[in-house]
LOZA-921458 format. One record per atom (N, C-alpha, C, O, CB): residue number from 0; x, y, z; residue in three letters. Coordinates in steps of 0.05 Angstrom, whole numbers, plus 5000, padded with zeros to 4 digits. Each point is the difference from the previous one (the first is absolute). Glycine has a CB too. Example, Ala and Ser with C-alpha at 12.3 -4.5 7.8 and 13.67 -1.06 7.14 Angstrom:
residues 2
+-----+------+-------+------+-----+
!   i ! east ! north !   up !  aa !
+-----+------+-------+------+-----+
!   0 ! 5264 !  4886 ! 5156 ! ALA !
!   0 ! 4982 !  5024 ! 5000 ! ALA !
!   0 ! 5018 !  5024 ! 5000 ! ALA !
!   0 ! 5021 !  5000 ! 5013 ! ALA !
!   0 ! 4941 !  4977 ! 5012 ! ALA !
!   1 ! 5031 !  5044 ! 4961 ! SER !
!   1 ! 5016 !  5024 ! 5001 ! SER !
!   1 ! 4985 !  5022 ! 5014 ! SER !
!   1 ! 5010 !  5022 ! 5004 ! SER !
!   1 ! 5014 !  4965 ! 4953 ! SER !
+-----+------+-------+------+-----+
END
This chain:
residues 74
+-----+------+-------+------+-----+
!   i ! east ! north !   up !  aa !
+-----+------+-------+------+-----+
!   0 ! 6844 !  4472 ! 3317 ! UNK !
!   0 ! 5004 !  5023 ! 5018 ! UNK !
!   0 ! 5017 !  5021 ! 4985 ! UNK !
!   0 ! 5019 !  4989 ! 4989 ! UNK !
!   0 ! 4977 !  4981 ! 5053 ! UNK !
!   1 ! 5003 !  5050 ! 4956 ! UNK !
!   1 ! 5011 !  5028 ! 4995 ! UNK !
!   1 ! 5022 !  4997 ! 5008 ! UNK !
!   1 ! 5005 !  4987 ! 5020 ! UNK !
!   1 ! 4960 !  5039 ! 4982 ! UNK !
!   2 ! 5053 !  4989 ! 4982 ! UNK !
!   2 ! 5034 !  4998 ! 5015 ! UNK !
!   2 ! 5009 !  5036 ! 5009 ! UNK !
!   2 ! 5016 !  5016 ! 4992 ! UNK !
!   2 ! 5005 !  4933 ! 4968 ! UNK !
!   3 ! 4956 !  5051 ! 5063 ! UNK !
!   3 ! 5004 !  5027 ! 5011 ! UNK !
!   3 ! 5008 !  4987 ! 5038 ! UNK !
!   3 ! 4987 !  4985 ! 5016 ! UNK !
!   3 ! 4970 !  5052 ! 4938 ! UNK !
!   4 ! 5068 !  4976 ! 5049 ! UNK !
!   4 ! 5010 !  4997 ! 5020 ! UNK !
!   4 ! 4985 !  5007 ! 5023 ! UNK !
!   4 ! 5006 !  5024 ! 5003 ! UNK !
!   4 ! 5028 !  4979 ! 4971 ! UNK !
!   5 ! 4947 !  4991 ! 5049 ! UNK !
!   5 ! 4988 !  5003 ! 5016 ! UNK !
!   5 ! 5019 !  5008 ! 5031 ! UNK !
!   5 ! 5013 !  4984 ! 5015 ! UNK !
!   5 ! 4950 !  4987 ! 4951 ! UNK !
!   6 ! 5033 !  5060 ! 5037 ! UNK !
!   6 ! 5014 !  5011 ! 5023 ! UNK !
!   6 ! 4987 !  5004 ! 5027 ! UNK !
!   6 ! 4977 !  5008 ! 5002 ! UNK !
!   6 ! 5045 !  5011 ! 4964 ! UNK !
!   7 ! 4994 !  4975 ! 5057 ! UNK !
!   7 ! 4981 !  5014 ! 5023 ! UNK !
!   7 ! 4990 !  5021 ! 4996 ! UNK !
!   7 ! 5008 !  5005 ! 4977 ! UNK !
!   7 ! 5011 !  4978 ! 5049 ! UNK !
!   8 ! 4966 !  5040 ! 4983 ! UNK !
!   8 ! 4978 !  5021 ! 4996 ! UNK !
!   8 ! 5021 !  5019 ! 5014 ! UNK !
!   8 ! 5006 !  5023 ! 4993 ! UNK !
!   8 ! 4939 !  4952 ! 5008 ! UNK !
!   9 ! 5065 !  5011 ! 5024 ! UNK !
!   9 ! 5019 !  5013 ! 5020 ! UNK !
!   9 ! 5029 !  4988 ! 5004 ! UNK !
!   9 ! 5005 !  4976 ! 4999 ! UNK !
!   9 ! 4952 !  5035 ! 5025 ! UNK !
!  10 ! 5063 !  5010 ! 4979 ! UNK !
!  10 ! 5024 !  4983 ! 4998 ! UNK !
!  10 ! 5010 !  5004 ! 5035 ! UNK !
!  10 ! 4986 !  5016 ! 5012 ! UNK !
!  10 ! 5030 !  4995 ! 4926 ! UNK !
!  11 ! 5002 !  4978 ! 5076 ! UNK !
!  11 ! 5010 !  5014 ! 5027 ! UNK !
!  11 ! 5022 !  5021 ! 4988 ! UNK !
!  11 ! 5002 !  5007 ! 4976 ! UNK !
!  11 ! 4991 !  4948 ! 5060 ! UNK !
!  12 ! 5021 !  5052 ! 4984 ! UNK !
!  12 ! 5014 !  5015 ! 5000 ! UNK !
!  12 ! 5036 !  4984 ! 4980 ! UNK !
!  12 ! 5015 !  5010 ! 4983 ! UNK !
!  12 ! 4945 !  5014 ! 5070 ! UNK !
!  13 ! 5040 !  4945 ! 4962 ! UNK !
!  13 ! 5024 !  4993 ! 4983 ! UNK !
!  13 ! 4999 !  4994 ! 4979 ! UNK !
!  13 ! 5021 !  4996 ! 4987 ! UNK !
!  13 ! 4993 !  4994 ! 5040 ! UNK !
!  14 ! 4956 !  5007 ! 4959 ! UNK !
!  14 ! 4994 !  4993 ! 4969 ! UNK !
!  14 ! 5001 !  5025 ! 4980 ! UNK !
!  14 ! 5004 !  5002 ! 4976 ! UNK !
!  14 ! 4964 !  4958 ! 5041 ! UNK !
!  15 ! 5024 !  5063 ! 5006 ! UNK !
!  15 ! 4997 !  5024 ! 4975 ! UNK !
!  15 ! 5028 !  5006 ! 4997 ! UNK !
!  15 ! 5010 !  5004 ! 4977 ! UNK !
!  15 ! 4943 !  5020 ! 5034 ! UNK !
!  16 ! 5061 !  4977 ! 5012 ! UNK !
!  16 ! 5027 !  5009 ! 5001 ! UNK !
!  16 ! 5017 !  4984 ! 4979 ! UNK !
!  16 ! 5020 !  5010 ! 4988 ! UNK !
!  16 ! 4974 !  5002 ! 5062 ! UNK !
!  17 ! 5001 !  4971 ! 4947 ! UNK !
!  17 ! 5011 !  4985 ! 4982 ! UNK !
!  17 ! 5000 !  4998 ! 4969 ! UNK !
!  17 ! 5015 !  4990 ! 4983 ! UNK !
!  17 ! 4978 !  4994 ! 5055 ! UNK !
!  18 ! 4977 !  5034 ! 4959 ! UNK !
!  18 ! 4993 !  5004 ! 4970 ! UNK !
!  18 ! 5012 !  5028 ! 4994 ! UNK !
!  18 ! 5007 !  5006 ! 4978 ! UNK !
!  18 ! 4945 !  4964 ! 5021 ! UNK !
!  19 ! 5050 !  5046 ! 5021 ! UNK !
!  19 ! 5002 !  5028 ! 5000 ! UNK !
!  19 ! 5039 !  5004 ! 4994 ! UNK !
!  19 ! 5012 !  5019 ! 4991 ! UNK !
!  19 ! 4934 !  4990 ! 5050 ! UNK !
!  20 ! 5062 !  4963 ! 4968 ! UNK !
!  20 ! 5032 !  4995 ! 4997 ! UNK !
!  20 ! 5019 !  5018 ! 5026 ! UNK !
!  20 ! 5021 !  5010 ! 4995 ! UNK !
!  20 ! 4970 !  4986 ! 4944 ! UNK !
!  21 ! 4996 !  5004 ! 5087 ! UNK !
!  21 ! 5008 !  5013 ! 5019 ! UNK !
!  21 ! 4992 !  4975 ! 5028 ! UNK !
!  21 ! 4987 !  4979 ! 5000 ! UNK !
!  21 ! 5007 !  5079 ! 4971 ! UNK !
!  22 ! 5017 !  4954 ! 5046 ! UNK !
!  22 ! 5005 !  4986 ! 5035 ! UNK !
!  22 ! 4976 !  5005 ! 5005 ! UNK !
!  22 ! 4989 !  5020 ! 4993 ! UNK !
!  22 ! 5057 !  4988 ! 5028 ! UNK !
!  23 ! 4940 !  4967 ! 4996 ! UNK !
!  23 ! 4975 !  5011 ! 5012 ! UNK !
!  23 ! 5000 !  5021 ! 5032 ! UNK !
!  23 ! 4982 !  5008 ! 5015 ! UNK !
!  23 ! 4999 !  4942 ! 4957 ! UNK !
!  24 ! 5051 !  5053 ! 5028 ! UNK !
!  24 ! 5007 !  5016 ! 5019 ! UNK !
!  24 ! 4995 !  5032 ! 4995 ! UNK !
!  24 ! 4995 !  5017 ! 5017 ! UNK !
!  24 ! 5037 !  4944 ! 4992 ! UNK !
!  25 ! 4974 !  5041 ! 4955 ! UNK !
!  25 ! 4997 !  5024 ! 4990 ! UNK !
!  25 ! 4970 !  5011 ! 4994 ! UNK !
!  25 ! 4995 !  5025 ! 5000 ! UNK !
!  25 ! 5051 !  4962 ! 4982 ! UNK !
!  26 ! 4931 !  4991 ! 5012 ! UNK !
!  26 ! 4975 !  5003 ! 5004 ! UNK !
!  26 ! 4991 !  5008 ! 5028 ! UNK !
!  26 ! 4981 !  5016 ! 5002 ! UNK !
!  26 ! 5016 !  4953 ! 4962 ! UNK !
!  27 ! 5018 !  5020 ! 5064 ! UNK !
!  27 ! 4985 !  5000 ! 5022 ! UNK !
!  27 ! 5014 !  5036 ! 5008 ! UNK !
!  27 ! 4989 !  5015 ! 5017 ! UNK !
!  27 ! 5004 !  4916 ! 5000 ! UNK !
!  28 ! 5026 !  5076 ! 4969 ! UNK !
!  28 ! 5007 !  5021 ! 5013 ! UNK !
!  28 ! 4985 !  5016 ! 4981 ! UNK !
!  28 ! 4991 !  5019 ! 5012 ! UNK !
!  28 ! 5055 !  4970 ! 5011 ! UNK !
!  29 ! 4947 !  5012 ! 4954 ! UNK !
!  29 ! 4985 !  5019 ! 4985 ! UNK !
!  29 ! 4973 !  5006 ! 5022 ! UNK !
!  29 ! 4995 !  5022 ! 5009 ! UNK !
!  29 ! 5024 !  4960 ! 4935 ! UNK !
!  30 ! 4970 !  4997 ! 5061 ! UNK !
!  30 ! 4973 !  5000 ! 5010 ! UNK !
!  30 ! 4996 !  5018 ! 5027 ! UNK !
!  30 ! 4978 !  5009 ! 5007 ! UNK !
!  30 ! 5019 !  4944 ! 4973 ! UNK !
!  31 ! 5035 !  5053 ! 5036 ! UNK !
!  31 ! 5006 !  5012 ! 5022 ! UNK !
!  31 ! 4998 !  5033 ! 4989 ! UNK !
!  31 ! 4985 !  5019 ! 5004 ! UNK !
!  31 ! 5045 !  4937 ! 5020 ! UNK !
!  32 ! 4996 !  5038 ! 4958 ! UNK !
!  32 ! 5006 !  5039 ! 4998 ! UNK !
!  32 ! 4979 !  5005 ! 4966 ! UNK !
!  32 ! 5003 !  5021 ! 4986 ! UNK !
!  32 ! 5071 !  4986 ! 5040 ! UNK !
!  33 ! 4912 !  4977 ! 4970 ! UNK !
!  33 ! 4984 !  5011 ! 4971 ! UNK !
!  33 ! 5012 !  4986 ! 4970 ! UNK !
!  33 ! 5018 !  4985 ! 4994 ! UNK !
!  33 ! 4974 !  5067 ! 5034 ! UNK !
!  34 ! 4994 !  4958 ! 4960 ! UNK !
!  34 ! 5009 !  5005 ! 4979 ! UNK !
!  34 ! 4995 !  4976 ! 4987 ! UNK !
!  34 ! 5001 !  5001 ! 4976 ! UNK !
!  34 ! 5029 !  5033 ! 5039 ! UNK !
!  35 ! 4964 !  4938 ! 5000 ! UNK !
!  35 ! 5006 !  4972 ! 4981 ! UNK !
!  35 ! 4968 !  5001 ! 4988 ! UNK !
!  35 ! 4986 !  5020 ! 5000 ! UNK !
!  35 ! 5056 !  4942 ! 5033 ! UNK !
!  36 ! 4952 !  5011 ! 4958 ! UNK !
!  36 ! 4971 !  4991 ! 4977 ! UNK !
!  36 ! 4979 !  5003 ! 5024 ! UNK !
!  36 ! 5010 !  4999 ! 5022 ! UNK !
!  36 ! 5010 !  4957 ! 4936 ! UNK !
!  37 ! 4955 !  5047 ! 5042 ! UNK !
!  37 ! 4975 !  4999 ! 5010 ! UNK !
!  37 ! 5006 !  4965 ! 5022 ! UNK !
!  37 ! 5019 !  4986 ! 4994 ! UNK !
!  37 ! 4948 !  5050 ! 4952 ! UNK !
!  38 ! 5018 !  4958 ! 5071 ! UNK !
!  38 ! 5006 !  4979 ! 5015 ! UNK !
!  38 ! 4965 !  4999 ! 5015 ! UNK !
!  38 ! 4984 !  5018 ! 5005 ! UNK !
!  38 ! 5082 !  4989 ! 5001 ! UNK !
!  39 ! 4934 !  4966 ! 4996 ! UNK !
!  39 ! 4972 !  4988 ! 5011 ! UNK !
!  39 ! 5005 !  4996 ! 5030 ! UNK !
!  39 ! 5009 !  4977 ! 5000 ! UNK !
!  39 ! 4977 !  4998 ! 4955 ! UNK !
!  40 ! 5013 !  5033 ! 5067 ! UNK !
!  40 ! 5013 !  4986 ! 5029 ! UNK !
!  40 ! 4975 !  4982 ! 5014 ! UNK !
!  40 ! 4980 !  5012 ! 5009 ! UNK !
!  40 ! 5057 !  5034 ! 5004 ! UNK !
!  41 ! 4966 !  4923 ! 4987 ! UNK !
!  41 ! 4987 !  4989 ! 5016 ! UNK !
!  41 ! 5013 !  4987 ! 5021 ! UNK !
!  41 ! 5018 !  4984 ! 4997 ! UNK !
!  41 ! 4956 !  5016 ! 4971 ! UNK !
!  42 ! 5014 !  5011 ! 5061 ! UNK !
!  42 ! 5003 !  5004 ! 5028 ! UNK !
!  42 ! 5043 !  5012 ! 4988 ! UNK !
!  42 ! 5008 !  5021 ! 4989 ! UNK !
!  42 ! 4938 !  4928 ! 5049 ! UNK !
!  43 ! 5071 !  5024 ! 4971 ! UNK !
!  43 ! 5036 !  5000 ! 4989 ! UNK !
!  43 ! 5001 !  4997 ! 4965 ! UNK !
!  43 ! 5022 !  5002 ! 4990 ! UNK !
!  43 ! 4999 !  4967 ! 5060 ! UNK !
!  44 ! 4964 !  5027 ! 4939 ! UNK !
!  44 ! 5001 !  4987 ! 4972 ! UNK !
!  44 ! 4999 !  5022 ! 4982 ! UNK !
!  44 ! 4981 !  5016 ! 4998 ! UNK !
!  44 ! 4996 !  4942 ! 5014 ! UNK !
!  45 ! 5041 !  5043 ! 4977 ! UNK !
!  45 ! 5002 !  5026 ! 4976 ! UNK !
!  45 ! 5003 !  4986 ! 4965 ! UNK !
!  45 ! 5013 !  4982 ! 4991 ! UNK !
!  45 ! 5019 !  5054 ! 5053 ! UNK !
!  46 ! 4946 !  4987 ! 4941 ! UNK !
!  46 ! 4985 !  4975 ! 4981 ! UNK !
!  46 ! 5002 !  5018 ! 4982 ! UNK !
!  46 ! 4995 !  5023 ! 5007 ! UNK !
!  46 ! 4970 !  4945 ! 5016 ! UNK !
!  47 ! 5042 !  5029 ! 4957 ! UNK !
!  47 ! 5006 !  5013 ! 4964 ! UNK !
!  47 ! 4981 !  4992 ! 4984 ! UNK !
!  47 ! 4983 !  4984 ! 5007 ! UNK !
!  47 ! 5065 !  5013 ! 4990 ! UNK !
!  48 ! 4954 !  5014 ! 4979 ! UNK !
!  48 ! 4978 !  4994 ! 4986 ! UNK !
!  48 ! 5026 !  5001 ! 4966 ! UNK !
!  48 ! 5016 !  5019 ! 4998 ! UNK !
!  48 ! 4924 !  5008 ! 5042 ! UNK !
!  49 ! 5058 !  4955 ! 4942 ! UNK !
!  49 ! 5014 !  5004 ! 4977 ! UNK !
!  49 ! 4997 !  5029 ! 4983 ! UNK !
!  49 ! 5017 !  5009 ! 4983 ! UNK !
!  49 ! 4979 !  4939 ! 5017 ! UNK !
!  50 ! 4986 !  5062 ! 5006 ! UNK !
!  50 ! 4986 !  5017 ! 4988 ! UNK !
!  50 ! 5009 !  5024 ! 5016 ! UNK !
!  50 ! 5003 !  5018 ! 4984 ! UNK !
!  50 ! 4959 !  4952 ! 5000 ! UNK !
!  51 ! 5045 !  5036 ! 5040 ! UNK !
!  51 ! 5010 !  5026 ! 5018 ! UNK !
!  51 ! 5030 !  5003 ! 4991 ! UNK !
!  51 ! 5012 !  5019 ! 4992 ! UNK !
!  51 ! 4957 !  4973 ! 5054 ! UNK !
!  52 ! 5040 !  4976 ! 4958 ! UNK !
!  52 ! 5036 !  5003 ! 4980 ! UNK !
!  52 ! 5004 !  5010 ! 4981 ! UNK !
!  52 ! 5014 !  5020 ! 4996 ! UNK !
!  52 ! 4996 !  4948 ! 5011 ! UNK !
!  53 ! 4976 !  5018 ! 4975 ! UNK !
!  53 ! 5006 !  5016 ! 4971 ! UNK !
!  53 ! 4995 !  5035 ! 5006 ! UNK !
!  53 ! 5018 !  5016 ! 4998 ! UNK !
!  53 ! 4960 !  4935 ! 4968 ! UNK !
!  54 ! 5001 !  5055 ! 5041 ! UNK !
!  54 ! 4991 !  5027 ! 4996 ! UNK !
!  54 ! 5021 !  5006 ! 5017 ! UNK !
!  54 ! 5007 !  5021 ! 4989 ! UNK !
!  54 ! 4943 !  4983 ! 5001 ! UNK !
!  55 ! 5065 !  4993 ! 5029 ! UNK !
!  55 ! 5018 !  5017 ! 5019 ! UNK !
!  55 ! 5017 !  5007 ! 4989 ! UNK !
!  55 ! 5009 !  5022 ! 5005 ! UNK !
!  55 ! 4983 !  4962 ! 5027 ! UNK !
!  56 ! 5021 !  4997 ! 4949 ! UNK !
!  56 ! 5026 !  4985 ! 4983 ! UNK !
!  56 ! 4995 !  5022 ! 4977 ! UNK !
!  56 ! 5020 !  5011 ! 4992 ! UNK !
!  56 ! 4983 !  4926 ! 5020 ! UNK !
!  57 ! 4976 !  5071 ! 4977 ! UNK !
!  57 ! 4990 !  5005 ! 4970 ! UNK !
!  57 ! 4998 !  5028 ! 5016 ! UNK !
!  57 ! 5016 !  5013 ! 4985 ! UNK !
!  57 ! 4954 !  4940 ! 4982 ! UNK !
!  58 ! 5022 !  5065 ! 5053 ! UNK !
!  58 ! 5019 !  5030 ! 5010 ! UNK !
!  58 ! 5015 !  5009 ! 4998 ! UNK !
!  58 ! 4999 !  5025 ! 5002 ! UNK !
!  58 ! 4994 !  4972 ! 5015 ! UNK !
!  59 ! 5028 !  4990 ! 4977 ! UNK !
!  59 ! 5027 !  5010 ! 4996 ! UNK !
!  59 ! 5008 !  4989 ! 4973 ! UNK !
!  59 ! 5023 !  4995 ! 4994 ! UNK !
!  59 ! 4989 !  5006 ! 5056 ! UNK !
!  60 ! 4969 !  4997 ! 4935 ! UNK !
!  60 ! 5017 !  4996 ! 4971 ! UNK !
!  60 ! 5007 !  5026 ! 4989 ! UNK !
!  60 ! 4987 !  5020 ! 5002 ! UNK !
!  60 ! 4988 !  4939 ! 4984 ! UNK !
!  61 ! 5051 !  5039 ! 5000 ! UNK !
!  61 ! 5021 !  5033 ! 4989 ! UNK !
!  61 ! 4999 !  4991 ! 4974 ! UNK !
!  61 ! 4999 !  4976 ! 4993 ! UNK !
!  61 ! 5044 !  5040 ! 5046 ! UNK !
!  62 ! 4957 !  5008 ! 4942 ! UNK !
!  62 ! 5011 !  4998 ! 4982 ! UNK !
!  62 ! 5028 !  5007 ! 4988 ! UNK !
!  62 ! 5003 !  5004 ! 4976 ! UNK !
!  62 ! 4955 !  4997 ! 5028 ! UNK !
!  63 ! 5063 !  5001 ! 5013 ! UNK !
!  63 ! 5023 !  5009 ! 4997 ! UNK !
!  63 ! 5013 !  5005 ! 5038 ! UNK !
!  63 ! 4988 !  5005 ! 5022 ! UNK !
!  63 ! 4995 !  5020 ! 4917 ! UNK !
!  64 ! 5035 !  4972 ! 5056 ! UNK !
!  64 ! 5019 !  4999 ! 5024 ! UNK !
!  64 ! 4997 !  5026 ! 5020 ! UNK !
!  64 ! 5009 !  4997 ! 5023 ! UNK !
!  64 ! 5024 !  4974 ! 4947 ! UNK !
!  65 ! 4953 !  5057 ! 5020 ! UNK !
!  65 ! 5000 !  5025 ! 5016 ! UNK !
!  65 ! 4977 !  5009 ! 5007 ! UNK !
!  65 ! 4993 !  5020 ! 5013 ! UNK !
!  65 ! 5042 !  4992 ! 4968 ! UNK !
!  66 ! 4945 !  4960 ! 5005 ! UNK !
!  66 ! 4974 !  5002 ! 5005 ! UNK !
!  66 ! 4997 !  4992 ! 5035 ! UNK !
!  66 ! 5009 !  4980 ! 5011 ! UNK !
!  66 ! 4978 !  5008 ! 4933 ! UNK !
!  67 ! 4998 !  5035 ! 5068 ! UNK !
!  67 ! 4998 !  4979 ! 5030 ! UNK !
!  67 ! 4988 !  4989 ! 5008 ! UNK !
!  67 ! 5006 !  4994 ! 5023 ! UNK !
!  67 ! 5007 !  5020 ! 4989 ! UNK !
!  68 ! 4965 !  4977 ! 4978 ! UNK !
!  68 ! 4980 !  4981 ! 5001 ! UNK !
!  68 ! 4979 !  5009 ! 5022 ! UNK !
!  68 ! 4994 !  5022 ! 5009 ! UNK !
!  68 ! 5040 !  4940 ! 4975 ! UNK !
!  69 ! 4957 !  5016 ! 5021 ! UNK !
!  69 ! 4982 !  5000 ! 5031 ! UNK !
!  69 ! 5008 !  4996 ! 5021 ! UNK !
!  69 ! 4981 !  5006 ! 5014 ! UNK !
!  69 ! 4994 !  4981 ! 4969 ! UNK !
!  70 ! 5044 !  5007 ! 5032 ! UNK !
!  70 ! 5024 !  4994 ! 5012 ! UNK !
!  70 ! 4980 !  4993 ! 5028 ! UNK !
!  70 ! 4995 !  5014 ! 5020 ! UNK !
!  70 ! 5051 !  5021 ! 4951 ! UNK !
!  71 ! 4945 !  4936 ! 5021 ! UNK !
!  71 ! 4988 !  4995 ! 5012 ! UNK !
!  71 ! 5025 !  4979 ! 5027 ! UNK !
!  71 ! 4992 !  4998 ! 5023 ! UNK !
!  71 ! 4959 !  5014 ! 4932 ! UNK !
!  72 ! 5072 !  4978 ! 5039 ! UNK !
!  72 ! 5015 !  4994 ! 5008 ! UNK !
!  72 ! 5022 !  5017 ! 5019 ! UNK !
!  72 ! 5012 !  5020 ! 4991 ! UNK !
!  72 ! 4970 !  4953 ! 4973 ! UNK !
!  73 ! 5021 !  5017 ! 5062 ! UNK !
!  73 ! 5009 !  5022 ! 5019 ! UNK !
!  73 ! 5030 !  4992 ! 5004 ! UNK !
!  73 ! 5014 !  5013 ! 5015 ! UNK !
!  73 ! 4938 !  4996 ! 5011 ! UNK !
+-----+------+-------+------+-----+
END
């Protein structure tokens, strides 16, 4: 077998929060006033994708400190 780490497709809300290095309190409030990663909602179930993180995360990359990025963070 291949030594490639096999991930869920979808993360919840406390797994992404967790990769992202923030509260899944800080994800559930992005989702209210904007601004957080793309989100899947089934019926209560709010669903990530590894692939929406990175790219949300990869928005706001600066090249210097006065750079302002994407300021995708509120």
């Amino acid at each position: 077998m291949d030594d490639v780490l096999i991930r869920p497709q979808y993360l919840r809300t406390r797994e992404a929060a967790s990769i992202l290095g923030m509260s899944p309190r800080t994800l559930e409030k992005l989702r209210v006033i904007g601004g957080g990663p793309p989100y899947f909602k089934r019926g209560r179930l709010c669903l990530y994708t590894i692939a929406d993180l990175t790219a949300w995360v990869e928005a706001d990359r600066r090249t210097s400190t006065s750079d302002s990025g994407g300021e995708n963070f509120a």
